[in-house]
C-alpha positions in Angstrom: -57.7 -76.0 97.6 -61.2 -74.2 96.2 -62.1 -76.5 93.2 -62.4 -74.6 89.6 -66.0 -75.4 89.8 -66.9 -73.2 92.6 -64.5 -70.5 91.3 -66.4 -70.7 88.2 -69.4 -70.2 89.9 -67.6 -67.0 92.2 -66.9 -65.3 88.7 -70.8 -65.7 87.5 -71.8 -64.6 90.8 -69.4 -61.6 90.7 -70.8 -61.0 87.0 -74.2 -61.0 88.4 -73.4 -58.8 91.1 -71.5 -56.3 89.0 -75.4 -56.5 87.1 -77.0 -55.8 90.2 -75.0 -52.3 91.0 -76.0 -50.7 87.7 -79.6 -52.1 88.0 -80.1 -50.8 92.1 -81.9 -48.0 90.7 -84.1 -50.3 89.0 -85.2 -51.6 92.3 -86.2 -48.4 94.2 -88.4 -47.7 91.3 -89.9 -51.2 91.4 -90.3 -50.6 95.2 -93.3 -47.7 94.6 -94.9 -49.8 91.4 -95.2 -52.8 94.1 -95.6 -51.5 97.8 -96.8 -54.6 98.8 -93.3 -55.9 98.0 -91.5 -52.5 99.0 -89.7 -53.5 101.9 -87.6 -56.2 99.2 -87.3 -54.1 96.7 -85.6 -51.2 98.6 -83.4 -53.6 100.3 -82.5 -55.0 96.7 -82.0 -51.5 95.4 -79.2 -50.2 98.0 -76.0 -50.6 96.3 -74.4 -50.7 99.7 -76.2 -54.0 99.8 -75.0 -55.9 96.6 -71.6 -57.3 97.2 -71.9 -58.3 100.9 -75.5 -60.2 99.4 -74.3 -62.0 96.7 -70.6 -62.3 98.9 -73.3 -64.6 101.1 -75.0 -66.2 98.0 -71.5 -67.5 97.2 -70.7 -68.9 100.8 -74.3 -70.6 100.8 -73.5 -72.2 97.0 -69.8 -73.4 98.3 -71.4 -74.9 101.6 -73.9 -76.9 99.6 -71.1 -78.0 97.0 -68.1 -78.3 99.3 -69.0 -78.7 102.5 -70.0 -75.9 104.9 -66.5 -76.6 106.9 -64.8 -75.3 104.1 -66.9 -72.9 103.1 -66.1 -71.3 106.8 -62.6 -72.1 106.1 -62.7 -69.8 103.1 -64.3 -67.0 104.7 -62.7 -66.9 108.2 -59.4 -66.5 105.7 -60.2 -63.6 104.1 -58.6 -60.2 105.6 -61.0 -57.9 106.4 -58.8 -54.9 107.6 -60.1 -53.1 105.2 -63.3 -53.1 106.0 -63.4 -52.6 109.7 -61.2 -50.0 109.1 -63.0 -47.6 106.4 -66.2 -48.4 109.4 -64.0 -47.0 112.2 -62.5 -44.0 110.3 -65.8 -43.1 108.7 -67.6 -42.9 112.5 -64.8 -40.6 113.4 -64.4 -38.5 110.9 -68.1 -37.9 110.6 -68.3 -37.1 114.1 -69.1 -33.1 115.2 -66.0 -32.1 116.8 -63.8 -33.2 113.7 -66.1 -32.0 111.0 -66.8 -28.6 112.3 -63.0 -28.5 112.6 -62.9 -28.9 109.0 -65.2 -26.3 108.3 -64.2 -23.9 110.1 -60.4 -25.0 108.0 -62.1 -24.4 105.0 -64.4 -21.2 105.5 -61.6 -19.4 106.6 -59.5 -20.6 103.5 -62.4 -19.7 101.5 -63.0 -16.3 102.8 -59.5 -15.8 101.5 -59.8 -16.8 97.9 -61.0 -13.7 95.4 -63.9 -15.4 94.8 -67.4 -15.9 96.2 -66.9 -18.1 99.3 -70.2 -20.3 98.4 -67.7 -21.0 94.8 -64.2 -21.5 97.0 -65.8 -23.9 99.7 -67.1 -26.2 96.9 -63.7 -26.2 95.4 -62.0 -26.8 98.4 -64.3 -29.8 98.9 -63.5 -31.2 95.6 -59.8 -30.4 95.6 -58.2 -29.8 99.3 -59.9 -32.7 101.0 -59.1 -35.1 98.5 -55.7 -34.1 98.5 -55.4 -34.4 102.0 -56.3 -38.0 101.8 -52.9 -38.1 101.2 -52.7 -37.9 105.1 -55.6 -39.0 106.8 -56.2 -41.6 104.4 -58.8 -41.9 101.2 -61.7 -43.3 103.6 -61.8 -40.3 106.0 -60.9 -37.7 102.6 -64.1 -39.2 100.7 -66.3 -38.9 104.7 -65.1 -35.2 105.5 -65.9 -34.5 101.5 -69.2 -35.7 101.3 -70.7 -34.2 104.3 -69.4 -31.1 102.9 -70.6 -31.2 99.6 -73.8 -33.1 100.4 -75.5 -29.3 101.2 -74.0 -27.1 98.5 -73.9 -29.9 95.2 -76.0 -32.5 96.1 -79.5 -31.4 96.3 -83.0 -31.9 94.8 -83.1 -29.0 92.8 -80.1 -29.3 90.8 -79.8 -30.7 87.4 -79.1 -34.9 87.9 -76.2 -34.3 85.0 -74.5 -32.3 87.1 -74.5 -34.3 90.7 -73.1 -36.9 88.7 -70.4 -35.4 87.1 -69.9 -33.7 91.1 -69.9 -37.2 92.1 -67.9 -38.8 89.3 -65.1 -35.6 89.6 -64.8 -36.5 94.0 -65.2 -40.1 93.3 -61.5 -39.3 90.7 -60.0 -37.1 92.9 -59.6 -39.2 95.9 -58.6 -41.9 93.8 -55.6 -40.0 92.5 -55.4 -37.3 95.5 -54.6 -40.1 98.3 -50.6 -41.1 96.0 -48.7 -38.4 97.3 -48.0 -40.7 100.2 -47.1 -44.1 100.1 -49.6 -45.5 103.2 -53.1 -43.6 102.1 -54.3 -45.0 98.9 -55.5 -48.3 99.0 -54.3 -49.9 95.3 -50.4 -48.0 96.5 -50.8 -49.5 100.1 -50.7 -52.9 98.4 -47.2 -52.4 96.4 -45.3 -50.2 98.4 -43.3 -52.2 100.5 -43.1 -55.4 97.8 -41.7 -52.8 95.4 -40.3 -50.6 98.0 -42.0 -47.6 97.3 -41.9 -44.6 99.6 -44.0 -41.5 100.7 -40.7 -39.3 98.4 -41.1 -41.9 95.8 -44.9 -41.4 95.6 -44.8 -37.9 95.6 -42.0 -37.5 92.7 -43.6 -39.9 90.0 -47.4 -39.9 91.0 -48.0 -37.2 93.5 -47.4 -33.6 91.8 -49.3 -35.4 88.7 -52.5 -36.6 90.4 -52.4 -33.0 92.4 -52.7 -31.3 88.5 -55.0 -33.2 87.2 -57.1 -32.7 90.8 -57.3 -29.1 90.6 -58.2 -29.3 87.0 -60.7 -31.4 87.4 -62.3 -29.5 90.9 -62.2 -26.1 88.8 -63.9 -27.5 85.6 -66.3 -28.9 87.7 -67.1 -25.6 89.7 -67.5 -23.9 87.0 -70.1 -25.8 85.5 -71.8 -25.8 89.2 -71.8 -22.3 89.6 -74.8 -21.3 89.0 -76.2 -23.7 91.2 -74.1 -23.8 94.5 -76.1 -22.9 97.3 -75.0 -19.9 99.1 -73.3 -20.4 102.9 -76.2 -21.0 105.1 -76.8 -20.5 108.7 -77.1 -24.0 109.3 -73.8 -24.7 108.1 -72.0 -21.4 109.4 -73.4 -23.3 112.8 -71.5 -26.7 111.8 -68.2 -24.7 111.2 -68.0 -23.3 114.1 -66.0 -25.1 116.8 -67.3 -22.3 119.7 -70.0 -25.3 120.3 -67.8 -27.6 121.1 -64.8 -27.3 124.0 -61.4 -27.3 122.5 -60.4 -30.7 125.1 -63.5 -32.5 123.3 -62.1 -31.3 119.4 -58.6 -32.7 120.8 -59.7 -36.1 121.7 -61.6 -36.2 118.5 -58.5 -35.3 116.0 -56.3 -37.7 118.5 -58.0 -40.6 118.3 -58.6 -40.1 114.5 -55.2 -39.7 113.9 -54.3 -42.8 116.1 -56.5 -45.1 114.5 -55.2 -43.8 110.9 -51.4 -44.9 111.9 -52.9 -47.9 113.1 -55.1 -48.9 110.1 -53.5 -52.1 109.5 -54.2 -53.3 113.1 -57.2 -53.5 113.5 -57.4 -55.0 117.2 -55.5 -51.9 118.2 -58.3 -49.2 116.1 -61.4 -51.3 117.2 -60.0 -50.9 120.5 -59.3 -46.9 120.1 -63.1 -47.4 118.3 -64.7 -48.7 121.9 -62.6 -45.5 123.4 -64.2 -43.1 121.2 -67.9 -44.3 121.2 -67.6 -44.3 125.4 -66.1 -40.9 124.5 -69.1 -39.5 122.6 -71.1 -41.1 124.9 -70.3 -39.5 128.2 -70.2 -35.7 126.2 -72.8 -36.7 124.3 -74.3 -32.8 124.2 -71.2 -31.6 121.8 -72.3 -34.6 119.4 -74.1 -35.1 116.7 -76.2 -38.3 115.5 -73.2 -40.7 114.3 -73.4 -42.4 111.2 -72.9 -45.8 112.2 -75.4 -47.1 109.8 -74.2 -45.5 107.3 -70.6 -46.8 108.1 -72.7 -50.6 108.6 -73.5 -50.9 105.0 -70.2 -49.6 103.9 -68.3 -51.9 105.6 -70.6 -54.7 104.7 -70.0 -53.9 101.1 -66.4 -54.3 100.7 -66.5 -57.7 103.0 -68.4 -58.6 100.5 -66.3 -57.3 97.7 -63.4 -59.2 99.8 -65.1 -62.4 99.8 -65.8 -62.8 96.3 -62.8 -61.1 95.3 -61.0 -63.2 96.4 -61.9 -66.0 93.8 -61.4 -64.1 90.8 -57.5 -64.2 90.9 -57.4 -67.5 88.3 -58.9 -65.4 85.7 -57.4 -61.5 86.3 -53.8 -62.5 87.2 -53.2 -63.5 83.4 -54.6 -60.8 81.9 -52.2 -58.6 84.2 -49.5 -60.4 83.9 -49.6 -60.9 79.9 -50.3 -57.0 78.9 -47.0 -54.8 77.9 -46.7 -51.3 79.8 -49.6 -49.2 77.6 -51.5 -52.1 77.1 -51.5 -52.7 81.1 -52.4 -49.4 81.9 -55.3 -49.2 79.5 -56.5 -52.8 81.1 -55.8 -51.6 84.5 -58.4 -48.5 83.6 -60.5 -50.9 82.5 -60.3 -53.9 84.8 -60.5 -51.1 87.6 -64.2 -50.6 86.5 -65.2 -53.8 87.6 -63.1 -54.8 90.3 -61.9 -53.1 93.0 -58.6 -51.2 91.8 -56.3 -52.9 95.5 -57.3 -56.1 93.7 -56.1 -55.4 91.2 -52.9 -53.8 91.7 -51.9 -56.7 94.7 -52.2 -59.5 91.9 -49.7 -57.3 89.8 -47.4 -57.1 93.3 -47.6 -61.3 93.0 -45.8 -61.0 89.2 -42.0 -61.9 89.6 -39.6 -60.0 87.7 -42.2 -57.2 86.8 -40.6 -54.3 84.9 -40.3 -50.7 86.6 -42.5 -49.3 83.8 -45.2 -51.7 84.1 -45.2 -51.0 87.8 -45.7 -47.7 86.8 -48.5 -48.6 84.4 -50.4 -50.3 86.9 -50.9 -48.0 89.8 -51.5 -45.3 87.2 -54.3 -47.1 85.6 -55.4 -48.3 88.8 -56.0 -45.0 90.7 -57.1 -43.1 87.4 -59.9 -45.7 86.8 -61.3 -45.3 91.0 -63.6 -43.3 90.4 -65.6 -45.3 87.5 -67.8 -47.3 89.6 -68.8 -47.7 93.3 -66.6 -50.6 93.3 -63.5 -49.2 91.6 -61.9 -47.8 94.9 -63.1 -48.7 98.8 -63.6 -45.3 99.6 -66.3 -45.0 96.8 -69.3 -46.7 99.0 -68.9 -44.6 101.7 -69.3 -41.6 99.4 -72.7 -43.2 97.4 -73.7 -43.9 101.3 -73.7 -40.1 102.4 -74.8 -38.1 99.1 -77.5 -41.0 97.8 -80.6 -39.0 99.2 -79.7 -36.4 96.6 -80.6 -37.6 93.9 -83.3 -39.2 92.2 -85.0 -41.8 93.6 -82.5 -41.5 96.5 -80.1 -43.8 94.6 -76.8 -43.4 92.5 -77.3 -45.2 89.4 -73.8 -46.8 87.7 -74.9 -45.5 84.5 -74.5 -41.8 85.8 -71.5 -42.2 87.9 -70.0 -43.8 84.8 -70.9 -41.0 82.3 -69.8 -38.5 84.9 -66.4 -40.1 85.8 -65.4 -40.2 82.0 -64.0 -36.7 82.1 -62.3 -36.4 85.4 -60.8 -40.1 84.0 -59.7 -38.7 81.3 -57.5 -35.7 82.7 -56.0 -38.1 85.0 -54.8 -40.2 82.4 -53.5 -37.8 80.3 -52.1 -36.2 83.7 -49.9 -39.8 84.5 -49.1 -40.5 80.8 -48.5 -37.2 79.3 -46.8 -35.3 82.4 
């Protein structure tokens, strides 16, 4: 039993972390004023960094208070699924074989559309690939996404305002885009089977909404951007094309991808399929590119951390769930969703006995429209600040701007659940 003393410190700490992600930009800037110092500072200033940090600051403080046995004891009992499995997934879906498949997906699509394919491949990225979440999960959705977007939106040369409202729109739309299934979305994946949800249920009550409010939001968005999409380049037309790598190599790729999504809540059988594929790239290493196992690193060590102190925050969220009537709960769930991550939230409302159907409904809704208001809000949101950081300023995403630029796309979803 974890004393209310050291969950009262766990809820300061997780108040000081939630500080630390909106100052991380802070950080990098302190990191050029002191170089002497820089190495700190730009360790301090990675918002990848925060949670698993201050995640360790807590284990140290309940080790001195409790006893490091049961500080152990509380960490070895934390379920880190999640985690290791938005690693795997992101390794794999970042890999050559399966991102040039996409491409080449999406050119084709684009080439289609009757506009100009540099306007229809961004739009794609901001509205297909979230959608297909749906299927390959919101982890491998927010990878593919990123990496496609990163060369068109996310540059130097374009206006900060508008990477962040490009960042806040994808951060929304695979939030919302991964409920018209009942397995992809993380804060859905929690309910489901307590509340016996299924992939039809999904798609009649949440689905078709979040797929509106998706392509509103990806259009808006595009059309503020079009004047500064960069055309298709070479480079990428390269990437797209799947002539550089043999059709066997593209197989084994989208195989094991799609293995280790059906077995994402086992992770000693995707680890395993993990092992497969990185002796896999290894041996046909010449149709590969550099994999972003870094990348994936920080990622995963973020929501560990985001599980660990998580975890202790229960004594003080649970009764503000379970006391809020239907509109009131979805407003809070919005809310709440900002500062803790929106699975949390949503599995605490799954422990309330006797909840009604409409504040079941109230819940996810506000859970999934609020994902994209933070880097915490939705595990797939990380990954996302981990590949398109470099393009902006100061080669960090500061929480103020994702915030601001997530207000929008937050707001369309909401009207989308509660006025559709």
């Amino acid at each position: 039993m974890i004393d209310i003393s050291i969950e009262a410190i766990a809820a300061g700490i997780f108040a000081v972390a939630l500080a630390h992600t909106f100052a991380a930009k802070q950080f990098e800037r302190l990191s050029r004023r002191f170089p002497r110092h820089a190495g700190l500072f730009h360790l301090l200033g990675e918002v990848e960094i925060v949670f698993g940090f201050w995640a360790m600051v807590l284990i140290v403080l309940m080790a001195l208070s409790s006893g490091g046995s049961q500080a152990l004891q509380y960490a070895e009992s934390r379920n880190y699924t999640e985690p290791l499995f938005v690693f795997v997934v992101m390794v794999i879906a970042a890999s050559k074989p399966v991102l040039a498949t996409v491409m080449s997906l999406v050119n084709a699509i684009a080439r289609l559309l009757p506009v100009q394919t540099s306007l229809a491949t961004a739009w794609l990225g901001l509205a297909a690939v979230p959608l297909l979440g749906s299927l390959v999960t919101e982890p491998a959705a927010m990878t593919i996404a990123a990496l496609m977007l990163a060369p068109q939106i996310f540059r130097p040369h374009v206006p900060e305002g508008l990477k962040y409202l490009a960042l806040g729109v994808l951060f929304v739309n695979v939030s919302i885009g991964g409920t018209l299934t009942s397995y992809a979305a993380p804060p859905v994946l929690m309910v489901a089977s307590t509340w016996q949800w299924d992939s039809a249920f999904m798609f009649a009550n949440f689905g078709w909404k979040a797929a509106v409010a998706v392509l509103v939001n990806a259009t808006v968005a595009i059309v503020l951007l079009r004047n500064h999409l960069r055309p298709a380049l070479p480079g990428n037309e390269d990437l797209s094309s799947t002539e550089r790598v043999p059709l066997p190599v593209v197989l084994v790729h989208l195989v094991l991808l799609a293995a280790v999504v059906l077995l994402a809540h086992h992770p000693v059988a995707f680890l395993g399929l993990f092992l497969l594929f990185l002796g896999f790239t290894q041996a046909y290493d010449r149709h590969q590119s550099p994999l972003i196992i870094k990348e994936a690193l920080l990622v995963g060590f973020f929501l560990a951390g985001l599980v660990v102190l998580g975890g202790m925050q229960q004594w003080w969220l649970q009764p503000i769930v379970s006391g809020l009537q239907p509109l009131a709960l979805f407003i809070g769930a919005v809310g709440l969703t900002a500062i803790t991550d929106n699975a949390a939230l949503t599995y605490l409302g799954s422990l309330i006995a006797d909840i009604p159907e409409q504040s079941k409904y109230m819940l996810v809704a506000g859970a999934v429209a609020g994902g994209g208001l933070t880097v915490i809000a939705n595990a797939p949101n990380p990954a996302g600040v981990a590949l398109l950081k470099r393009g902006f300023a100061d080669e960090t995403v500061g929480a103020a701007g994702l915030l601001l630029g997530a207000l929008g796309p937050t707001a369309v979803a909401i009207a989308a659940f509660m006025l559709l």
